[in-house]
C-alpha positions in Angstrom: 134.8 103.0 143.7 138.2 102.9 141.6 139.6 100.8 144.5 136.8 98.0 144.5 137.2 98.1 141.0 140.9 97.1 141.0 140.1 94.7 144.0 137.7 92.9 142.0 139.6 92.5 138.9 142.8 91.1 141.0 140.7 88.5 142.8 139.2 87.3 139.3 142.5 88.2 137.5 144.7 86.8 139.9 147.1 90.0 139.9 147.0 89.1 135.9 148.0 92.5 134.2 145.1 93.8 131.6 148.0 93.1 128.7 148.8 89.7 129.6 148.1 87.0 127.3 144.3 87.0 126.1 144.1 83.1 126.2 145.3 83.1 129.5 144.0 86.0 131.1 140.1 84.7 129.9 140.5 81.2 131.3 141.9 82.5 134.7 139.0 84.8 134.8 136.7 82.2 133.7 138.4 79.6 136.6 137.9 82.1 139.2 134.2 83.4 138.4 133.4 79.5 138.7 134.9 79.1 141.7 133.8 82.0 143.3 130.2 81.7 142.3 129.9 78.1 142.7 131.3 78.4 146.0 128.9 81.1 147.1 125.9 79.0 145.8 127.7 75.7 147.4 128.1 77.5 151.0 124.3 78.4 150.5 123.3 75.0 149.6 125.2 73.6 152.2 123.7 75.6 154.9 119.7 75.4 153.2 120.9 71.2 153.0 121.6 70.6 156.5 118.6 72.9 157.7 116.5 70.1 155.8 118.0 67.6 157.6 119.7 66.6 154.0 123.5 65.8 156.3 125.2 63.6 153.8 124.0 66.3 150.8 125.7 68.5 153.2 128.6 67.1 153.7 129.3 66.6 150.0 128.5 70.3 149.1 130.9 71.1 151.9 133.8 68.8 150.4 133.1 70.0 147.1 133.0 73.4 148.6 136.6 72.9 150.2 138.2 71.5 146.6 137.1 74.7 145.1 138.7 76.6 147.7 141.8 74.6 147.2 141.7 75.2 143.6 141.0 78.8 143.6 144.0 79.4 146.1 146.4 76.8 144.1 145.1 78.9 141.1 146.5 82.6 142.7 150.0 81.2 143.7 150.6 78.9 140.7 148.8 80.4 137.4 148.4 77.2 136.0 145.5 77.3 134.4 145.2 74.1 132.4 146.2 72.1 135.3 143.3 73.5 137.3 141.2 73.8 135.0 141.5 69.9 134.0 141.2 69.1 137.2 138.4 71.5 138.5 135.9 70.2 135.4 136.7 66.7 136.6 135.7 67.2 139.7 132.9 69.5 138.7 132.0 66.0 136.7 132.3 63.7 139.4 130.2 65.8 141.9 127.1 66.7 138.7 127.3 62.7 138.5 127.0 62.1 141.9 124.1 64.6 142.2 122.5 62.7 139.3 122.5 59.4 141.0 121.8 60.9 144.3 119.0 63.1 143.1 118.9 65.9 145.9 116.3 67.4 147.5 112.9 67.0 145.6 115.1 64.7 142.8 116.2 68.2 141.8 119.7 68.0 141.8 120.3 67.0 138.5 119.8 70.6 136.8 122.9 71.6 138.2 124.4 69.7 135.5 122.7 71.4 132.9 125.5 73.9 133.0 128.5 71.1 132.8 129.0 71.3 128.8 129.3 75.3 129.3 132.1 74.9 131.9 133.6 72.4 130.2 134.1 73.7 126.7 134.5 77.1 127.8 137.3 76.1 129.9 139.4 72.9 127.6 138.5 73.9 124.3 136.0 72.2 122.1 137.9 68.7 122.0 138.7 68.0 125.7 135.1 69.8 126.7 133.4 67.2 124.3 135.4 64.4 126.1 134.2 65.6 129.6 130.4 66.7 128.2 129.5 63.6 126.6 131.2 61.5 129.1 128.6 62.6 131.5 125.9 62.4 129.1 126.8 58.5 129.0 127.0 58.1 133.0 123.6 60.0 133.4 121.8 57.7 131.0 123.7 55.0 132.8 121.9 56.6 135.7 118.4 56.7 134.1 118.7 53.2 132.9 119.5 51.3 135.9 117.9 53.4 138.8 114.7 51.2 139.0 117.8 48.4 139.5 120.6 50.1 141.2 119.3 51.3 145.5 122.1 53.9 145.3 120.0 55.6 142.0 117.5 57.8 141.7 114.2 56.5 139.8 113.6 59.1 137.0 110.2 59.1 135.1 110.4 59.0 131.4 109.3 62.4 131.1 111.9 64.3 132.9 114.6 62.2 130.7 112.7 63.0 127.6 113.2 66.2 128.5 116.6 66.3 130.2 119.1 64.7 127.2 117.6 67.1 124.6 118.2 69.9 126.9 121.7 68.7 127.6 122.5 68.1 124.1 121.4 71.8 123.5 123.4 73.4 125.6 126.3 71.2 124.6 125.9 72.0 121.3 125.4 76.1 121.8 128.7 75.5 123.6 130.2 73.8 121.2 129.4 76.7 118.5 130.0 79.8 120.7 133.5 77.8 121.3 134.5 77.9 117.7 133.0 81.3 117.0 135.1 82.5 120.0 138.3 80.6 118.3 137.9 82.2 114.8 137.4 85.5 116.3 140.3 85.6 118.2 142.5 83.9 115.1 141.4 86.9 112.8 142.0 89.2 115.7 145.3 88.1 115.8 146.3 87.9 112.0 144.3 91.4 111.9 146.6 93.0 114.9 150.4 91.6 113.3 148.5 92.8 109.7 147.8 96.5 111.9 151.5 96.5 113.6 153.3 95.8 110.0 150.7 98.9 108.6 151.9 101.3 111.6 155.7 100.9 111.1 155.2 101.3 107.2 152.8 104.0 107.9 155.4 105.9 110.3 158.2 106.0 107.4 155.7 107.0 104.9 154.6 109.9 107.7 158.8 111.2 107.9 158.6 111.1 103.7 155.4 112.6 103.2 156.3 115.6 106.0 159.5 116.3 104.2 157.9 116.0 100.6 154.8 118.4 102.4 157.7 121.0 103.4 158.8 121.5 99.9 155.5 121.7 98.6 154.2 123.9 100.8 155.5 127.5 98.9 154.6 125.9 95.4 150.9 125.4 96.9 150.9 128.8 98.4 151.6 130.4 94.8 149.4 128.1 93.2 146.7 129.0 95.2 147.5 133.0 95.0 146.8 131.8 91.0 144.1 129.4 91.2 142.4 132.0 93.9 142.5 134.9 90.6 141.4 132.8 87.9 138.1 131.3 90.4 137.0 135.2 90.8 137.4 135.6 87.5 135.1 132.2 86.7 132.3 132.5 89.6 130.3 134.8 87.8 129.9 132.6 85.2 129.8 129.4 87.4 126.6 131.0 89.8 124.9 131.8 86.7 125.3 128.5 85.0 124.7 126.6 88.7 121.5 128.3 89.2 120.1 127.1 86.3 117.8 123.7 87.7 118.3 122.3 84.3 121.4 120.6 83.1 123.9 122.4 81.3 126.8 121.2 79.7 129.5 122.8 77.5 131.1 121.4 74.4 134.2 121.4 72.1 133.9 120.7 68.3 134.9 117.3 68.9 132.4 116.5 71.6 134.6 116.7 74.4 133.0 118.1 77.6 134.5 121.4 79.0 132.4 122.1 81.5 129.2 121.0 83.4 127.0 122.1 86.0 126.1 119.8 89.3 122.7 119.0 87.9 124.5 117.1 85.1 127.4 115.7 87.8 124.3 114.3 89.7 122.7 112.5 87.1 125.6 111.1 85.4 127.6 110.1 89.1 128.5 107.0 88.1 130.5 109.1 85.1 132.1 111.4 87.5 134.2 113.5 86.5 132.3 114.2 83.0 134.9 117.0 82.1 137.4 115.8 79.3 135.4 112.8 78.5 133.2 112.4 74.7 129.5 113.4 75.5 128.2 110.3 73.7 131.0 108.1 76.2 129.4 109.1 79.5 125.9 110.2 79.1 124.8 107.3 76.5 126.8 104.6 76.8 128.3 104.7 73.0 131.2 104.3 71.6 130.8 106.4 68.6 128.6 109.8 68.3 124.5 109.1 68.4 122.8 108.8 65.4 120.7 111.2 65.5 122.6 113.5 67.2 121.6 117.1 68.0 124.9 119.0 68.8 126.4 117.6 65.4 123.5 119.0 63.5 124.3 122.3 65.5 127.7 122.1 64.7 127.5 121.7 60.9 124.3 124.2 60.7 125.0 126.9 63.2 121.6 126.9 65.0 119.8 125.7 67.7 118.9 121.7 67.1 116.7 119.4 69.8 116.1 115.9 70.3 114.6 114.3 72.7 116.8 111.6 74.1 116.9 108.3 76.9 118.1 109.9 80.0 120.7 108.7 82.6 118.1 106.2 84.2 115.6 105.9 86.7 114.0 107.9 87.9 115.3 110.3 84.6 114.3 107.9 81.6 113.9 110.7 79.2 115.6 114.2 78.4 115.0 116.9 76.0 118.1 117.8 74.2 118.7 121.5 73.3 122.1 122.2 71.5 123.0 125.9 70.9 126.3 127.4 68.9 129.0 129.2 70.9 130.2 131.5 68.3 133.5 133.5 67.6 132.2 137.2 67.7 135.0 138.2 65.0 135.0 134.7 62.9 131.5 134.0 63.2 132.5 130.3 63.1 131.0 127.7 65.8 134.1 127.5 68.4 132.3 124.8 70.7 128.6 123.5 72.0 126.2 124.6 74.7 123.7 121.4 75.7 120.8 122.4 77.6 119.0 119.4 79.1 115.5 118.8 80.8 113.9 116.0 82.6 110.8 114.9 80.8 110.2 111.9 82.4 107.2 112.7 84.1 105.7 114.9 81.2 106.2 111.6 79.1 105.0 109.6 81.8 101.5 111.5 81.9 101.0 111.6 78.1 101.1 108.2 78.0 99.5 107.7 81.0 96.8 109.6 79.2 96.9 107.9 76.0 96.8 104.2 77.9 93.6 106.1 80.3 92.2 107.0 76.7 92.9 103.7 74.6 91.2 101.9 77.9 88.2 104.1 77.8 87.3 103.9 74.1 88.2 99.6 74.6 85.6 99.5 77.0 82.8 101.2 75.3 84.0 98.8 72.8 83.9 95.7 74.6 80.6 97.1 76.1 78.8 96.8 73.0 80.4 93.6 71.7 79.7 92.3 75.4 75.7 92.9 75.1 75.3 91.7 71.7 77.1 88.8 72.4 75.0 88.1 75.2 72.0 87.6 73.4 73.6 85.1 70.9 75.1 83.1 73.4 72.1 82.7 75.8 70.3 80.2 73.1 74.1 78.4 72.8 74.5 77.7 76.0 70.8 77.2 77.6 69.5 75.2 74.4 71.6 72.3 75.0 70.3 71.4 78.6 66.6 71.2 76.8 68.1 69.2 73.6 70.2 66.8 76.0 66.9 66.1 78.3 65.4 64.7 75.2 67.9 62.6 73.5 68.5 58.7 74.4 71.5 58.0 76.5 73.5 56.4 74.3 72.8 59.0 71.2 76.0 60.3 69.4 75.1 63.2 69.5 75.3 63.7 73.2 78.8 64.1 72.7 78.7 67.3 70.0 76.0 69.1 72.1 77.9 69.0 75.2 81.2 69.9 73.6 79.0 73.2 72.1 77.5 73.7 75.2 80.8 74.0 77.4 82.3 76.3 74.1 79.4 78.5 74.7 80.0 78.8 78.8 83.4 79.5 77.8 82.8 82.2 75.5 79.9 83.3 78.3 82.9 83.8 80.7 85.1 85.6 78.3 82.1 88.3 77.8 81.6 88.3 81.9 85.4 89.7 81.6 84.2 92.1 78.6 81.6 93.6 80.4 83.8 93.9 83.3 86.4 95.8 81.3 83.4 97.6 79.8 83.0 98.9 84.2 79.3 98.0 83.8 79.3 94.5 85.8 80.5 96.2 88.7 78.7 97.2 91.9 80.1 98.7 94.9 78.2 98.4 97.3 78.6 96.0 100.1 80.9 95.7 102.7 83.3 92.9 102.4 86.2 91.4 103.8 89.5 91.4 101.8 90.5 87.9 104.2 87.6 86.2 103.8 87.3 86.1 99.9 90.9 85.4 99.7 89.9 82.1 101.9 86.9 81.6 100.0 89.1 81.8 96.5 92.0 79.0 98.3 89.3 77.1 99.1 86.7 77.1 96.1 86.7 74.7 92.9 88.3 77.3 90.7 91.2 76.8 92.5 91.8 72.9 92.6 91.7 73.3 89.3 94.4 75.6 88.7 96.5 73.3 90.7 95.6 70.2 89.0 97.4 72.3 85.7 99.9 73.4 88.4 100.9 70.7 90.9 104.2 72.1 92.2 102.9 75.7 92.7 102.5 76.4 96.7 100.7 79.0 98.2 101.8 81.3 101.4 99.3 83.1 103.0 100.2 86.0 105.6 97.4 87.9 106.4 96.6 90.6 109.0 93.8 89.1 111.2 92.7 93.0 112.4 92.7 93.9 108.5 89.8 96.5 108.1 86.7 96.2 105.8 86.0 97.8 102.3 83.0 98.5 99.6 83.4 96.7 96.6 81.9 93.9 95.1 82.9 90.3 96.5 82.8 88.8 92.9 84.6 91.1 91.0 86.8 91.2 93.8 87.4 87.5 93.6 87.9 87.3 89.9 90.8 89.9 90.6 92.5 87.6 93.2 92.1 84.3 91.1 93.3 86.0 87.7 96.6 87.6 89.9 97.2 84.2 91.3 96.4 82.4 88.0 99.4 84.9 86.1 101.4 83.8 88.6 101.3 80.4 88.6 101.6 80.8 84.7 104.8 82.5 85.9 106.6 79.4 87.2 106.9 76.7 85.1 108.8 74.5 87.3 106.6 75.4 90.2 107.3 77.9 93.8 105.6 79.9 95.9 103.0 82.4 95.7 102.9 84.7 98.5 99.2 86.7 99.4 99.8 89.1 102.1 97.3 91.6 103.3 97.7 95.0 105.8 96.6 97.8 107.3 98.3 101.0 106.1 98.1 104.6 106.6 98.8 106.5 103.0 100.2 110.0 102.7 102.8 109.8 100.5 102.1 109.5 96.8 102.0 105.9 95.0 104.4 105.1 92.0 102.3 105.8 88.6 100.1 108.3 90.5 100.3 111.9 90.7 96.6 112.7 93.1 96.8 109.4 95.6 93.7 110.2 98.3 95.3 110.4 101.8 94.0 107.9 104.0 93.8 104.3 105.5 94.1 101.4 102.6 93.9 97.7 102.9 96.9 96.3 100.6 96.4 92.9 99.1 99.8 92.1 97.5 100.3 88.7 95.2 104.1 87.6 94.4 105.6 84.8 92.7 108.9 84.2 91.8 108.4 83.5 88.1 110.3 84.9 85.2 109.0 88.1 85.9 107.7 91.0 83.4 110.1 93.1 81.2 110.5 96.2 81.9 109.2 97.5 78.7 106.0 95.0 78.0 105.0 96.7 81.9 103.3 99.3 80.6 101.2 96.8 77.9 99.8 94.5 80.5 96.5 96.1 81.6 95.7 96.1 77.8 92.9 94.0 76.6 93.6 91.0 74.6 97.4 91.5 75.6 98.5 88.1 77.0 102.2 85.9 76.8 100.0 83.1 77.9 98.7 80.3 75.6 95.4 81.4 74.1 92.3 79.1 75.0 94.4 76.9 77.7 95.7 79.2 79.5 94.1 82.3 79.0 92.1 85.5 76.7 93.8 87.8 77.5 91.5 89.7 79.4 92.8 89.2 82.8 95.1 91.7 83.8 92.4 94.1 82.2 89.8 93.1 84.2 91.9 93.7 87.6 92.6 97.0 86.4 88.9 98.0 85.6 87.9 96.5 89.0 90.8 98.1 90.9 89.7 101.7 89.4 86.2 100.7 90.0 87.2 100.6 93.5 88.6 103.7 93.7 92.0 101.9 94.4 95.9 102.2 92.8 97.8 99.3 91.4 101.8 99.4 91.9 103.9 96.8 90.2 107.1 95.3 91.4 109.1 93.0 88.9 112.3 92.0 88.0 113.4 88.9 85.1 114.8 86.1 86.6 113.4 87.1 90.4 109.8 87.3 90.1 106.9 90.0 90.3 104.4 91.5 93.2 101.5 93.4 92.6 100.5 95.7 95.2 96.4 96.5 95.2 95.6 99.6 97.7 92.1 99.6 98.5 90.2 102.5 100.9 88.8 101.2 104.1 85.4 101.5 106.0 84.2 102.0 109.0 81.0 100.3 108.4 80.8 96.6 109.6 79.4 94.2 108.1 76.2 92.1 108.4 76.2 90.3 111.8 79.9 91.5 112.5 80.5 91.9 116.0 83.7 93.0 117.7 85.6 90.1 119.3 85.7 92.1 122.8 83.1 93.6 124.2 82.9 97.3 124.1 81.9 97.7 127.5 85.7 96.2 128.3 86.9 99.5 127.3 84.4 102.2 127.9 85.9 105.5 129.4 84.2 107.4 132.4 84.5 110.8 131.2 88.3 110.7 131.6 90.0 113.8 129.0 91.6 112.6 126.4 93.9 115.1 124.2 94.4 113.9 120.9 97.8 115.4 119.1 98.0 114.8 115.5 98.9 117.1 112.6 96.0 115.2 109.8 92.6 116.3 111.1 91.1 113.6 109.6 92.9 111.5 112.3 92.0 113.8 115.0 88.8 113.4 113.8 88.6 109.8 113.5 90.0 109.6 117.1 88.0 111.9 118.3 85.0 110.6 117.5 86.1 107.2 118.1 87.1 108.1 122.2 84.0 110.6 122.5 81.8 107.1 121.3 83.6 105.4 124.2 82.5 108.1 126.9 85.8 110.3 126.9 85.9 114.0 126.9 88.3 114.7 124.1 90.5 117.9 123.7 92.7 118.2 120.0 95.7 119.9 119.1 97.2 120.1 115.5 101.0 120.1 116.3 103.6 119.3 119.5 103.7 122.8 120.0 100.0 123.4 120.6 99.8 120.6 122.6 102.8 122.2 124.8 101.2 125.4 125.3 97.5 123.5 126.1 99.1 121.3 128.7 100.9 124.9 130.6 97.6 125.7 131.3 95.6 122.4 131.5 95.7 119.0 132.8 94.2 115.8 130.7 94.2 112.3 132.1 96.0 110.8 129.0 98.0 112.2 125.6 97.2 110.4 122.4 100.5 111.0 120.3 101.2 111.0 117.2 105.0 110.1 116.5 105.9 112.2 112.6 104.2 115.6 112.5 106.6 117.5 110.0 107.6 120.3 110.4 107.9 121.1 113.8 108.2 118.7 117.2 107.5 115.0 116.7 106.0 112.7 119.4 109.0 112.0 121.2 109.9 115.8 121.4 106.3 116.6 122.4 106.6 114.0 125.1 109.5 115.0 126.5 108.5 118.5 127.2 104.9 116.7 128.9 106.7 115.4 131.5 109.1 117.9 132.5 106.3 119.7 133.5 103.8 116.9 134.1 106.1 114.3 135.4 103.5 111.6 136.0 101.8 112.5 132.4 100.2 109.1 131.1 100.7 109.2 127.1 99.8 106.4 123.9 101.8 106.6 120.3 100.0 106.3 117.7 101.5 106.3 113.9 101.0 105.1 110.9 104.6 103.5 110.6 106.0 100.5 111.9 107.5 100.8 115.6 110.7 103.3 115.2 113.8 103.4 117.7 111.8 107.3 118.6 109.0 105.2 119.8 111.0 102.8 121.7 112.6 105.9 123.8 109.3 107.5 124.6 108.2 104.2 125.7 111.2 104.0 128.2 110.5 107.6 129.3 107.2 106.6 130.2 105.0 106.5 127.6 102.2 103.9 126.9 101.2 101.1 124.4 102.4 101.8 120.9 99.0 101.6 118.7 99.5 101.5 114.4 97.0 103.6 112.2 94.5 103.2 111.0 92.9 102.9 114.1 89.6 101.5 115.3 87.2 101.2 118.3 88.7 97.8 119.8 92.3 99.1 119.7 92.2 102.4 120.3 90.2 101.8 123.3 91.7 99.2 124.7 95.3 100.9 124.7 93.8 104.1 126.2 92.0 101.7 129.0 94.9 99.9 129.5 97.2 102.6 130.4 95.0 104.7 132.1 94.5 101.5 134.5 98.2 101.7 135.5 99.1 102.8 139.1 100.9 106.2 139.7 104.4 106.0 141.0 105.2 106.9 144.3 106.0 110.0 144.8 
């Protein structure tokens, strides 16, 4: 093999060595592969052409066969690349032209020169190739201009030349680029390998210095660490203590210099690393001079404990509680430095308020409730009175004018109670089944939105969503009104106009949400609404779900019941909110809404289930959530399978030593033990024909792309249902065994 090797690379290399010249050594290469492989396909061509009768086509593949020859011999003797090369791609030229005009068997000889910009460039560089590339461009149109005129042309349709030049020009360009990629590659490769050979030479004199300098150093290092090695026993007591501690700890001198810290405190402050002899107030707030009001001082001055609760490194750790505690001199009694004990409160603080905002909501709504019925009844005369007033005065009556103008006040205020009562969660009924796509359409298509654009002109929307999304309960109108107020804010968002993105998916949940501690695992539909607006501060984030709580301009552009209404309708849902946004780049609001199996109304399947019934085939589902072994089970049982379950790779192992089932449903991350692909792997070494499906619930993994190549089936994305589960089990168990 190592001789065939070395043959090959001296017939293509021309007894080149590997270390030649990189310029040179690619073009002879290049030079030889075209003449070896065009004279292969040329002494094929030749022989197919005279079998057809085609005797002059022959006879010129057999000339241009014997100039190749020439070359690639004159080539192996001579090394001159340029001059054969030049000369080769001229001739190359001259014989793509003449198959042009000639047109070949079938009028098919012209794709040969499809491949004439490649050889050309690749072989003079970007200037001379251009020369050559486009100089054939020219004699081929010449060609598909005159060859109605001309008996020595071929007639070309129109179609074949619309389609030809493009082509041409694409590959001529491609060429073109590769070229000059190629060119600046091999520039930096060169300024980077004289950069590399300066580096080694200063590299080896530093090596003789530094081994020298090593020598001597070598007994100082041994007694410092005989030293160093005495004074860590001595400390590592103290140190395991300290470190065990999941709090962080830090140790003060009077002036507020750290001493010592544990790695809870190193982890939080990082970016401060090292902490120890820096000012507390320098590395862990931020400040130039001592906080204000500052714990450790008070402890320093008072000799007892002090705490404060103070803003934390960052996110995730927004807030700490500061303790400060005197280190005292046991004969003095006077305060000889500071110990700092700090804990993360961030998600304590987090849940009072989360508390306090689930609270202040609450008692708003019964509020608004109230306000919302009473209102009711006063508005109902204002708005309804003026259709029965209007019916009765002339045409031309001034008051027509007033009336109206009090009747549209009173549908406006009628809408704003709509919202109240909605924030009040008794509008809301949950009931149906609906489709997240289809009132998205509905809402890009209704009234309510021409309207927002005629206030918005240079707003655009972008829509992107999942045409398998699955259904939900909830309540189409309320629904609606969430969409529309989302896509209202953020068109409000961007003044000078942009995009608004509404995207919707599939997605299994069984990690928690951010701004929920309980999130239901599960499958969710995810409507998500971006823009890329001003975006929302981080601190006015938390206000925005509060009633009457708006930026916007009040009676144009909003009441500031919006973002309130969204989330009582989102919570009457049973559904999280999660909130992107940054100033300057925009915001996204993610809604996550639990799915149904129920269809709706006159909602069919777009294939028919009988396409992917089983026939009592075993099925053996392998999934650590039982409620996706359930849901698949019941789903493949429905479609006439026998269905066998295991919790775990493992179980499914020791099931399949002493059974046998016609096809594996996998599931790729089952923490902790053997995933899908480790699972897999043991199925076929001891079922080696073992027909298997992945199934997860994220997107397609490089784990999932090696089970596939060791045999495994169609990769199917949870949540699943009937159409797609079924039709990927059908589908592989249709394939054929391999021969044995």
């Amino acid at each position: 093999m190592d001789n065939i090797k070395q043959w090959f690379w001296n017939v293509i290399s021309c007894g080149l060595p590997a270390d030649e010249d990189l310029e040179t050594l690619r073009k002879v290469i290049l030079l030889n592969l075209m003449f070896v492989c065009g004279g292969f396909f040329l002494a094929l061509l030749c022989v197919v052409a005279f079998f057809q009768g085609a005797y002059f086509l022959g006879a010129v593949d057999l000339m241009v066969l014997s100039l190749l020859l020439g070359l690639f011999f004159y080539l192996k003797k001579s090394i001159n690349h340029k001059l054969v090369g030049t000369t080769g791609v001229i001739a190359i030229g001259l014989f793509y032209f003449w198959l042009i005009a000639y047109g070949g068997v079938s009028q098919t000889a012209y794709i040969w020169s499809l491949t004439y910009p490649l050889i050309a460039v690749y072989l003079l560089g970007n200037r001379l190739g251009s020369v050559f590339s486009l100089a054939l461009l020219a004699m081929a149109n010449v060609v598909f201009a005159l060859g109605s005129k001309i008996d020595f042309f071929t007639f070309y349709n129109l179609d074949l030349i619309l389609r030809f030049v493009p082509a041409y020009s694409i590959i001529y360009l491609f060429a073109i680029v590769m070229e000059k990629v190629r060119e600046t590659i091999q520039f930096r490769l060169k300024t980077s390998k004289a950069n590399l050979e300066g580096t080694f030479h200063e590299v080896q004199q530093q090596t003789l210095e530094l081994a020298k300098y090593n020598q001597e150093l070598q007994a100082e290092i041994s007694e410092r660490k005989r030293v160093e090695k005495a004074l860590r026993d001595s400390e590592n007591f103290l140190d395991d203590v300290i470190e065990s501690i999941q709090d962080g700890i830090s140790v003060l001198s009077p002036d507020l210099t750290i001493s010592h810290t544990n790695s809870v405190m190193t982890e939080w402050y990082k970016d401060q690393v090292p902490l120890v002899g820096k000012q507390c107030y320098e590395c862990y707030q931020n400040r130039s001079r001592p906080c204000d009001p500052c714990p450790t001082q008070r402890c320093l001055q008072t000799g007892q404990a002090e705490r404060e609760i103070v803003p934390g490194p960052g996110a995730p750790i927004d807030w700490i509680e500061l303790y400060s505690f005197p280190i005292k001199d046991k004969e003095t009694d006077q305060v000889t430095g500071v110990v700092e004990f700090v804990r993360d409160i961030t998600e304590r603080r987090r849940l009072e308020n989360q508390l306090a905002q689930a609270q202040k909501m609450e008692a708003v709504g019964t509020l608004a409730g109230g306000v919302a019925h009473d209102l009711n009844n006063i508005l109902s005369g204002i708005v309804s009175y003026p259709d029965l007033l209007l019916m009765d005065l002339a045409e031309d009556s001034p008051l027509r004018e007033p009336i109206k103008t009090m009747q549209a006040s009173g549908k406006k205020a009628a809408a704003i109670v709509q919202d109240l009562l909605t924030l009040a969660r008794r509008g809301v009924s949950v009931s149906e089944v609906v489709n997240l796509n289809e009132i998205i359409n509905d809402d890009l298509n209704s009234l309510q939105m021409e309207k927002l654009l005629t206030f918005h002109p240079m707003v655009e929307f972008q829509t992107d969503l999942d045409p398998e999304i699955l259904n939900i309960m909830g309540s189409a109108v309320h629904l609606s009104k969430t969409i529309m107020n989302l896509v209202s804010n953020a068109a409000e968002a961007m003044p000078d106009g942009g995009k608004i993105s509404i995207s919707t998916e599939n997605r299994y949940i069984d990690q928690p949400i951010a701004g929920y501690d309980d999130v239901e695992e599960g499958d969710y539909v995810i409507l998500t609404v971006a823009d890329g607006g001003i975006g929302i501060p981080r601190e006015e984030i938390g206000r925005i779900f509060e009633p009457f709580y708006t930026k916007k301009v009040m009676g144009r552009s909003g009441t500031g019941l919006g973002m309130a209404v969204v989330w009582g309708t989102v919570k009457d849902h049973k559904g999280y909110i999660h909130i992107e946004s940054r100033e300057g780049i925009g915001t996204a609001f993610k809604l996550y809404f639990p799915v149904t199996r129920m269809q709706k109304n006159g909602e069919e399947n777009s294939t028919s289930i009988t396409d992917y019934k089983g026939n009592g085939e075993t099925i053996l589902v392998v999934d650590d959530v039982e409620e996706q072994r359930i849901i698949a089970s019941k789903l493949l049982r429905h479609l006439g399978y026998d269905v066998e379950t295991a919790s775990s790779g493992e179980e499914a192992v020791d099931y399949m030593n002493t059974n046998r089932a016609d096809l594996v449903v996998l599931d790729m991350i089952m923490p902790p033990g053997m995933d899908g692909l480790e699972t897999y792997q043991k199925l076929i070494n001891r079922h080696p024909e073992q027909k298997a499906i992945i199934a997860s619930g994220f997107s397609e993994t490089e784990r999932v792309k090696q089970a596939q190549h060791l045999g495994a089936g169609q990769y199917v994305k949870k949540p699943y249902t009937m159409e797609k589960i079924g039709l990927a089990v059908k589908a592989e168990l249709a394939k054929s065994q391999p021969a044995p």
